[in-house]
Structures are given as C-alpha cells and as structure tokens.
C-alpha positions as CSV (number, residue, x, y, z in Angstrom):
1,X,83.7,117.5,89.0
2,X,86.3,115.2,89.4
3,X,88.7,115.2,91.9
4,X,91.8,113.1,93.4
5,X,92.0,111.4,97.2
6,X,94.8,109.0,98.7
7,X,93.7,105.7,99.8
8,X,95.5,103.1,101.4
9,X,94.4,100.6,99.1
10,X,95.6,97.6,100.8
11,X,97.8,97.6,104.7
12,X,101.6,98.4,103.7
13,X,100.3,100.4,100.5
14,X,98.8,103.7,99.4
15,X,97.7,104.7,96.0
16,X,96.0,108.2,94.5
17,X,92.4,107.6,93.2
18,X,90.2,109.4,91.1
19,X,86.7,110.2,91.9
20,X,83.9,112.3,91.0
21,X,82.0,115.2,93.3
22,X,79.1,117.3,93.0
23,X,80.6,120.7,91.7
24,X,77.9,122.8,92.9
25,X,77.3,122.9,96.8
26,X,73.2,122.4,97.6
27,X,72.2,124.3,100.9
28,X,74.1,124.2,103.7
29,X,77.1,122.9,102.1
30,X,80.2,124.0,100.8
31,X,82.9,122.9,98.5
32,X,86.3,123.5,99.4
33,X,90.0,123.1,97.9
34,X,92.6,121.7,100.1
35,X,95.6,123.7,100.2
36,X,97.4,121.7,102.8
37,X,96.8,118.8,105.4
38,X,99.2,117.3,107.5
39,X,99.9,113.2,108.3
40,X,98.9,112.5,111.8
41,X,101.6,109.9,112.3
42,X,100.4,107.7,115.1
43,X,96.8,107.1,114.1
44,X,97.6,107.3,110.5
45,X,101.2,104.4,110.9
46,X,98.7,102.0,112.2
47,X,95.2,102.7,109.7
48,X,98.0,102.3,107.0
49,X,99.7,99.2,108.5
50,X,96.1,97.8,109.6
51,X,96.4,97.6,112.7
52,X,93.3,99.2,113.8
53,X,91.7,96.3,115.6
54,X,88.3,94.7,114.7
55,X,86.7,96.0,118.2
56,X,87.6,99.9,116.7
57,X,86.5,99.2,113.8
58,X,83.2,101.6,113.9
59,X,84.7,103.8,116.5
60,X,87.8,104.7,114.7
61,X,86.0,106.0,111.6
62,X,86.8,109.2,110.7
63,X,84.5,111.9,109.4
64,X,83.8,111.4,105.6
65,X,85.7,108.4,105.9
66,X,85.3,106.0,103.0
67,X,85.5,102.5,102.6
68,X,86.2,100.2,105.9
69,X,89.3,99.2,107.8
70,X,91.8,97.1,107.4
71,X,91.3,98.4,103.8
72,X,90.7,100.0,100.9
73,X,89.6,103.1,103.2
74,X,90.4,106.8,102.8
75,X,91.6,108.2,106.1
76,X,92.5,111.5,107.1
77,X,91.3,114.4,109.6
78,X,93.7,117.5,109.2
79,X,92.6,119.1,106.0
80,X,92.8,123.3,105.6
81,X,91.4,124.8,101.9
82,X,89.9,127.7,100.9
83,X,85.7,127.4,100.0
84,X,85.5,127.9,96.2
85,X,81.5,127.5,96.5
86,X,78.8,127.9,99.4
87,X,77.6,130.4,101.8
88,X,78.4,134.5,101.3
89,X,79.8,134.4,104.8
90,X,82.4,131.6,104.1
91,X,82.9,132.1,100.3
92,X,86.7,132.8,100.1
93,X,87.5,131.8,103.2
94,X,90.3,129.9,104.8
95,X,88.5,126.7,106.8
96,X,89.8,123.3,108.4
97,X,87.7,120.1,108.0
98,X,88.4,117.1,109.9
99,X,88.6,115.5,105.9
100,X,90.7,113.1,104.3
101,X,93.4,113.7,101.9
102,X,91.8,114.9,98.7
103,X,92.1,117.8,96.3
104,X,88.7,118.9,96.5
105,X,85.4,117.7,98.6
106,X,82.1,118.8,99.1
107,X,80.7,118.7,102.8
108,X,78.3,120.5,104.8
109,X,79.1,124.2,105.9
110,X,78.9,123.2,109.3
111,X,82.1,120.6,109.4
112,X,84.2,123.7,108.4
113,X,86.1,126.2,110.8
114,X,86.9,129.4,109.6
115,X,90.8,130.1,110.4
116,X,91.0,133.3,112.7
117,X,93.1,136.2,111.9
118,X,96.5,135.8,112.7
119,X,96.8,132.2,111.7
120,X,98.3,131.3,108.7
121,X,96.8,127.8,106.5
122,X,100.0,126.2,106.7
123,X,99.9,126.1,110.8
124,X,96.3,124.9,110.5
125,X,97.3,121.9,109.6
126,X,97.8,121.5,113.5
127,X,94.5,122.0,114.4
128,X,93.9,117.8,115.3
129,X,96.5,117.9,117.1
130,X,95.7,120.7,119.1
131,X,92.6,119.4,119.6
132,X,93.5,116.1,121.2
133,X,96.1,118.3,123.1
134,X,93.7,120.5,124.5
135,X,91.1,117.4,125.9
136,X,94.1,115.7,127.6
137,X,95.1,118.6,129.7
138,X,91.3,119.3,130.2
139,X,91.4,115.1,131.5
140,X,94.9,116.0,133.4
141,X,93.2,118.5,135.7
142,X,96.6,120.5,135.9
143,X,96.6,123.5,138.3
144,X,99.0,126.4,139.0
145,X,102.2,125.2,140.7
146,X,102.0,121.8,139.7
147,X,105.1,119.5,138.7
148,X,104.3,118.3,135.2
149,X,106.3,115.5,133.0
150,X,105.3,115.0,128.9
151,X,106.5,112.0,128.3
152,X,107.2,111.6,124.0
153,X,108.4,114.8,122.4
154,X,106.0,113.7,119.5
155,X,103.7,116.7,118.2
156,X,100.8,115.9,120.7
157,X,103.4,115.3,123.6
158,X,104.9,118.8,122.6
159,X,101.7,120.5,122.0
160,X,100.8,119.6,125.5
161,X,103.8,120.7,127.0
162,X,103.2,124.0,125.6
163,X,100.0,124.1,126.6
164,X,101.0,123.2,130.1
165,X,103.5,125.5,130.2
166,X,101.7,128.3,129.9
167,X,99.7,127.3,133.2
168,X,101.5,129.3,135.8
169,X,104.0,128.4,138.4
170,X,103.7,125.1,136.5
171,X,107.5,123.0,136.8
172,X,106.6,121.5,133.1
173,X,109.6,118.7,131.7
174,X,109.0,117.3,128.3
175,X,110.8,113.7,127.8
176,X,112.2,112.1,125.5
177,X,114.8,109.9,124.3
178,X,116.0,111.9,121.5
179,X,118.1,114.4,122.8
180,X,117.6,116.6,119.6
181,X,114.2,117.5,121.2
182,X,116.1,119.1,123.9
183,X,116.0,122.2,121.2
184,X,112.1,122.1,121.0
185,X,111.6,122.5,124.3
186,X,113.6,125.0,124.9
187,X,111.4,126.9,122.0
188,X,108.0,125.9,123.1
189,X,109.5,127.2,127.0
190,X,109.7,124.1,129.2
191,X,112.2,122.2,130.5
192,X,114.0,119.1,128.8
193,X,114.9,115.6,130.1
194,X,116.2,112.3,128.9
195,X,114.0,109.6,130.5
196,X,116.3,107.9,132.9
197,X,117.4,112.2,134.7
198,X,113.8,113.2,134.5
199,X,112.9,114.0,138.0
200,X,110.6,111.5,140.0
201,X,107.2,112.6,142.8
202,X,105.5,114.8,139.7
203,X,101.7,115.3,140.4
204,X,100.6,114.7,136.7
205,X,102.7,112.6,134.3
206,X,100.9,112.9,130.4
207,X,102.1,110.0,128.9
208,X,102.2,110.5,124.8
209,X,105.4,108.3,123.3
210,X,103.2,105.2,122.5
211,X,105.5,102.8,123.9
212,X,105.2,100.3,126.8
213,X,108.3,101.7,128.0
214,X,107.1,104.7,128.3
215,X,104.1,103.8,130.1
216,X,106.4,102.5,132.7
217,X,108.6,105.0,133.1
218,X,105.5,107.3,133.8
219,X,103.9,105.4,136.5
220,X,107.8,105.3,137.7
221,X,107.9,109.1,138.1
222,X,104.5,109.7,139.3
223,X,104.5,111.0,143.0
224,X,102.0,109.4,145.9
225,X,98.6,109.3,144.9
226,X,99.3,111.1,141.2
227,X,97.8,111.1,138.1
228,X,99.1,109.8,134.9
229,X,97.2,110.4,131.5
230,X,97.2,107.5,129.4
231,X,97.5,109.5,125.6
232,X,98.7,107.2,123.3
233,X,97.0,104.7,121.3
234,X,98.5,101.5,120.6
235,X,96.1,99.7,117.5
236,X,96.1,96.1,117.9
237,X,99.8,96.3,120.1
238,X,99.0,95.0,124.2
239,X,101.2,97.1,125.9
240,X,101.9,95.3,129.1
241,X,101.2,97.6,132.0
242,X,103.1,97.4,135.8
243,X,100.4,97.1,137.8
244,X,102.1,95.5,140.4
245,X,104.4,96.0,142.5
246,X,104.0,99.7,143.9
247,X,101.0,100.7,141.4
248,X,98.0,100.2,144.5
249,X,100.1,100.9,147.6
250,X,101.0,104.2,146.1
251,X,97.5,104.7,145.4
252,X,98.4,105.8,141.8
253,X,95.6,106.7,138.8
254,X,96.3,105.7,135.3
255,X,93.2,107.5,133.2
256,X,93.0,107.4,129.5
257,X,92.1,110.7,126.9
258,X,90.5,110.7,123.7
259,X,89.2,113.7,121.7
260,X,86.6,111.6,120.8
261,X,84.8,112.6,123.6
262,X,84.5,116.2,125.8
263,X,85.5,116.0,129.4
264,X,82.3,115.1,131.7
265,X,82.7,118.4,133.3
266,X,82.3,120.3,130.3
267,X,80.0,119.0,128.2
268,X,76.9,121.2,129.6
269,X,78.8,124.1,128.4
270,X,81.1,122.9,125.5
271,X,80.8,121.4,122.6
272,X,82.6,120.0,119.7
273,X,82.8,123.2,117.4
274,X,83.1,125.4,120.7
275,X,86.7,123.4,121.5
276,X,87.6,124.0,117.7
277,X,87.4,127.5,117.8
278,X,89.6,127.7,121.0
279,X,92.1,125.1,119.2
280,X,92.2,127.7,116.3
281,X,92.7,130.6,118.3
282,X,96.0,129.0,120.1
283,X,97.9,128.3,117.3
284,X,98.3,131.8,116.4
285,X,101.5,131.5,118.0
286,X,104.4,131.4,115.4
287,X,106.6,129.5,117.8
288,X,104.4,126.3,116.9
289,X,106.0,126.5,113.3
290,X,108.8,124.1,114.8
291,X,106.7,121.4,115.4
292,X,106.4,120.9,111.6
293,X,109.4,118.7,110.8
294,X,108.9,118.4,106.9
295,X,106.6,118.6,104.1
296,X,105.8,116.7,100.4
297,X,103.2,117.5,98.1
298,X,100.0,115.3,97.5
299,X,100.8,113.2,94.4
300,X,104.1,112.1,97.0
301,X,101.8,110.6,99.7
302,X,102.0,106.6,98.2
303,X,105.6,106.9,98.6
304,X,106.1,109.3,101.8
305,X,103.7,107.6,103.5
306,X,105.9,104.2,104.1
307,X,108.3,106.3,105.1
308,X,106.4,108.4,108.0
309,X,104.7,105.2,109.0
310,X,108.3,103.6,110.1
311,X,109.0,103.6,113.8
312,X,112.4,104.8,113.2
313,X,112.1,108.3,111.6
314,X,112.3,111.5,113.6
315,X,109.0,113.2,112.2
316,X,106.8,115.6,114.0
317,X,103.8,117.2,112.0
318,X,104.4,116.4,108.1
319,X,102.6,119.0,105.7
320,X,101.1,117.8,102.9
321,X,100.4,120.3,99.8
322,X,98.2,120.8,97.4
C-alpha cells in the first residue's frame, strides 16, 4: 500500500514523500489512518531548522522516526486515526500514536491508545502535550495552597496552568508577554500577568517560554528556598543562566522535566502507557478546544511549516488534517 509522510528534507525545508507499507497488519499490529495530528511547535521549529544538537542526536529520536537528524528525517509524535486493520478489540477505533505525519502507517497494537468516551479525535491531537504537562507538574511537587507562576502561555505552559489550577487553594498565574493570552487564562481558570506585574516569593515557578529571558525572570520571582522547573528546551541555543548574584544565598532549585522519563517516585507504580491513559482521560474537557489556535490540511505542511517554525507567530496547538 502506498502511502504519503512529510519529511523535512533538508533544515529550512519540508517536502511530502511517497512511500510504500505493508497493507495487511501481521500479529500484534495494527494499521491505522490518520485523521488529524497537530505540529508540536518548539520541538518540531528546531528538528526543522536543525538545530537539534549532535549530543541529542540518539536521544531525540522519536518513535518510528525515520532517517537521522539534521536531515532528511520524518519527525512527528501527535498523530490520532482510526485502525482500518488489526485486533477485534481496536478494529474501528479511534487511537493516538506518538507517529509522524503520514496518511497511513502500520505499527504495533501496543503503540496505540484508544481515545476514551467523551473525547473527540480533533482534541486528541493534544495528547503530547498533555503528557509532557502532566510529568512537569509530577517534577514540580505542587501541593494545595501553593503560589504557582507558568511562565510562556504556549500550549504546554497553558496546559500546565490548567492542570495546576485545578489543585486546590492553589494561587496559579500564567505569564506572558502577550497580553492577548490574558483571554486564555481567564478560560482555562487562572490568573493572568504580564511578566514585569507578576507577583514575586511564589513557591514553584514552571518555567515553559523557551527564552533566556524568561528563565530569568523565573528565578526573579521565585520565593526563599523555591523551586523553579526548567521546561523548555532550547536545541543547540546556550541560554545563559543567573546563577549569581542571589541564586545560592537564596538557596534556590532550578530542576529540569522531560517526558522522556517518569518521575523517580513513580516509576514502581507507573508506567508509560499508564500516564497515557490519564493524559487521555483529562482532555475530555471542552474548554481545552482554545488552546488550538489554527489548522491546515496535510498536503499544506511544506508551506505551513516555515511559517509555525518562525519565532514571531502567535501559534498555540496547530491541527493538521487528513
């Protein structure tokens, strides 16, 4: 069977290729159809720049990744489709896979999720998101009452505000320098700041904008003896970090998240496809619908995707469909 998949086929530049598949699944597999996917905009602006440096290399690989970084590689993990072939018990059914963009792919049954009742494909397409979400408030150790501060109203920054949110007696701020996020928080139920009038001594700051400024300003508004959550990734970029000045005599902790990896304190008791299920299960809220910002359809992604990948546009999750 043939099918169609979006490669960056060299750093600046994407391009649809054709490939071939096995049509029928063998045991244990299944073959699915995307319906929609979504561009994870941080990790995916620097893959398609190349900027993934060559010490990530092998960690950064994706699942069902092909081809090697700077490039040609096909790079993706939000994918949600419907299984056309495999088991009885997930023939028809609506699944994510952690999948590049591509029309149609064969994997094994085990790297799909069936979607829960109650959440529609198209706010699927969240699920990665989610999931990182999820691990950093795991790694943030927030507890009821606590002053919280998001800083980078981007979808993982907003994903973990709601999350946080929902913790109670939390005092949860999401930050940002666009005041038209001011809106989104109000949606998602937390309080709003521009970074210069958020309110300094919080007990966790979750840092998510992926700038060095940012990284300042969080250590800035971290209380005596606080936590702040490193969550952004930066590629090849340095980000110069001020660890001077009042960083020791403050006795301040900067720890970093990735999904990559379950929490130390969990991982007698969870696992991988145990967190997925949870991630599912939250985004049955409909109020999560905002943090999709736009949408093209496949056969777009070589021209949308120079677009996303620029700094300077105000995306949150785009949809990609099929």
């Amino acid at each position: 069977m043939k099918t169609r998949a979006f490669w960056v086929a060299a750093p600046g530049r994407g391009e649809i290729r054709e490939e071939e598949i096995v049509a029928e699944p063998g045991d244990g597999q299944v073959l699915v159809r995307a319906l929609y996917g979504a561009i994870s905009r941080g990790t995916e602006s620097l893959v398609f720049h190349g900027q993934v440096p060559e010490s990530e290399f092998r960690r950064m690989r994706c699942p069902f990744q092909q081809g090697d970084f700077p490039a040609p590689v096909k790079y993706g993990y939000a994918s949600v489709g419907i299984v056309e072939r495999g088991p009885a018990d997930l023939s028809d059914r609506e699944v994510f896979c952690l999948h590049p963009h591509q029309e149609r792919y064969l994997v094994p049954a085990s790297a799909v999720h069936a979607l829960p009742d109650g959440v529609p494909a198209r706010r699927a397409v969240l699920a990665a998101n989610m999931e990182t979400a999820l691990n950093g408030i795991w790694d943030s150790h927030i507890g009821p009452g606590d002053k919280v501060a998001i800083i980078g109203a981007g979808v993982v920054g907003a994903l973990c505000a709601w999350l946080v949110g929902r913790i109670p007696g939390t005092e949860t701020t999401l930050i940002d320098i666009d005041m038209n996020r001011r809106q989104l928080a109000e949606a998602l139920g937390v309080s709003f700041a521009l970074p210069e009038q958020a309110a300094a001594e919080q007990d966790v700051v979750i840092h998510a904008s992926g700038s060095q400024t940012g990284l300042a300003r969080a250590l800035d508004l971290a209380g005596d003896e606080a936590l702040v959550v490193e969550m952004s990734w930066y590629g090849a970029r340095q980000p110069s970090v001020a660890l001077g000045e009042a960083f020791h005599s403050r006795r301040l902790t900067l720890r970093s998240s990735q999904v990559g990896r379950l929490p130390v304190e969990r991982r007698s008791r969870w696992d991988h496809r145990r967190r997925m299920a949870k991630v599912l299960e939250l985004l049955a809220d409909p109020v999560l619908d905002d943090l999709i910002s736009g949408e093209s359809t496949f056969m777009e992604l070589p021209t949308v995707m120079p677009k996303l990948a620029n700094p300077g546009r105000p995306v949150l999750c785009h949809r990609v469909v099929y």
